[in-house]
C-alpha positions, 0 to 999 in steps of 0.5 A: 610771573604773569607777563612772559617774554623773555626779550623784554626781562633781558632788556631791562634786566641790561638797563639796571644789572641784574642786582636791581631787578627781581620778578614775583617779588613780595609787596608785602614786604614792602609796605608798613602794614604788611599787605601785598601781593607779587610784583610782576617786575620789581625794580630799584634804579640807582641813576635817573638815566636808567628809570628814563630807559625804562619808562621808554620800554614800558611806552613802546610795550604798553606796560603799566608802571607803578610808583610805591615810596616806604608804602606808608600811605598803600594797601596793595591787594592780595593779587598783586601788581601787574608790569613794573613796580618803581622802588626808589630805595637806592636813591637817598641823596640829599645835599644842602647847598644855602637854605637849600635842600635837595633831596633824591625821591627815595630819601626818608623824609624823617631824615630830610628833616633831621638834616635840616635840624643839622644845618640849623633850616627851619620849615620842615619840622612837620615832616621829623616822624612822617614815615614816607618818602620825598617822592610820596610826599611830593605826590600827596603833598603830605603834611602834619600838624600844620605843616605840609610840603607845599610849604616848602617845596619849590621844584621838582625833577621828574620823568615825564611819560615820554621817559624826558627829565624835566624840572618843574615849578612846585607851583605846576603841580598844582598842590593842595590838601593831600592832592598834587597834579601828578596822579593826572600828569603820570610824572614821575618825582625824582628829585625835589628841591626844599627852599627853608629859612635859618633857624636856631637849632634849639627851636628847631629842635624843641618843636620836633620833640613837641611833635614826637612827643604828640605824635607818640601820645597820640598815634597807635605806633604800636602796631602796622599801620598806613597812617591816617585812612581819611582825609579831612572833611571840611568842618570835621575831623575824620578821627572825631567823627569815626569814634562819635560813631562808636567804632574804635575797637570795631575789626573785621577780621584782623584789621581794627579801628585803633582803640588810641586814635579812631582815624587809623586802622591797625593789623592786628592779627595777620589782616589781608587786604580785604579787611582792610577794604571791608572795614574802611567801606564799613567806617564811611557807610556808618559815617555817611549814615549818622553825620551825613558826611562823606569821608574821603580815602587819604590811603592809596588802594592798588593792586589785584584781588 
């Protein structure tokens, strides 16, 4: 454990029981592809007057905070995370009240959209074999097959720096292709409300078994991964260019540019972080060199070497 003051553990260890805190935890344990250092201070609140407590402590103590969802879009290096690491597992709620659905951060969004199919709400079909969480998606303003949160979000709850709830407008977070404002504000997503439209359940149900289906055809599930690594160039397709370059099967150590689908890189044998840095700085220069376009990172890199 890196930071040493026992007042300070004992504060937030008050804030949210003893049951909801754990120093040096394993992030590895925590992402899908199996990266990770220590946490410094690991903590899942159950309320958000607790994590508005916490964001206090932090600001008047000068600790960092950071947020990890299912850790489907992180590679968190082997050195860890220093100050408080934010998990949201324990809040999963979601209600539907008319068209609809508000769902607390930690909700899967795979099952905001299996829920929606219940209620028989079109919109967010997009998001059924999406592996993050409501509060990931909101911040990346995550998306498939044509579809994305922007599309469907409406307004957010949040915890500001200042550790106040505040409800915004989705239009405040000024959303775009894999990008919301929030990296620059530092709020923290809570809760976020989806507004839909009524559906019929065998539509619904008939376009999510269609992006299963691509999905499974299409993604190499076999293995951990992070998801897609790049984002989409303008006029390109980061998958199309990564293979063009001859590079699926490429590895650098135990991480490999999936040999199914070029834009993702899988563990395939006990990778670290490093390789998995080393490889996606080697795709961009060799992309950079043959097509002179500049593949930008959809994944998240944090931690410490």
């Amino acid at each position: 454990m890196r930071l040493k003051n026992q007042d300070l553990y004992q504060t937030l260890e008050n804030i949210v029981g003893i049951e909801n805190i754990y120093f040096d935890e394993l992030l590895k344990n925590h992402t899908y592809i199996k990266l990770g250092g220590k946490a410094d201070v690991f903590i899942t609140p159950t309320n958000y007057q607790q994590i508005c407590e916490i964001v206090k402590v932090a600001r008047n103590n000068d600790i960092p905070i950071t947020i990890i969802g299912n850790g489907s879009k992180l590679i968190i290096r082997e050195g860890g995370i220093r100050g408080i690491i934010f998990s949201f597992k324990k809040l999963k709620n979601i209600d539907v009240i008319d068209t609809n659905i508000i769902a607390q951060s930690g909700a899967d969004l795979i099952t905001v959209a299996d829920i929606a199919l219940e209620h028989e709400l079109t919109g967010v079909e997009f998001a059924c074999g999406i592996p993050g969480t409501i509060g990931g998606a909101v911040f990346m303003n995550a998306g498939a097959y044509g579809g994305e949160m922007k599309d469907v979000l409406s307004s957010v709850l949040v915890v500001d720096v200042n550790g106040n709830l505040v409800k915004k407008d989705a239009k405040e977070l000024k959303l775009d292709y894999r990008y919301s404002n929030i990296s620059e504000t530092k709020d923290i997503v809570i809760e976020a409300t989806l507004t839909l439209k009524k559906g019929n359940y065998e539509d619904i149900k008939a376009k999510m078994d269609e992006l299963t289906i691509k999905r499974n055809e299409r993604q190499p599930l076999e293995y951990p991964s992070c998801g897609s690594v790049f984002k989409r160039p303008n006029g390109y397709y980061s998958g199309k260019l990564i293979q063009d370059c001859g590079l699926q099967g490429y590895r650098i150590g135990g991480a490999e540019v999936s040999k199914k689908h070029a834009g993702f890189i899988v563990n395939v044998n006990n990778a670290t972080a490093n390789d998995y840095i080393a490889l996606i700085e080697h795709i961009q220069r060799t992309v950079k060199a043959k097509f002179n376009v500049d593949l930008e990172q959809e994944v998240k890199i944090i931690g410490e070497d």
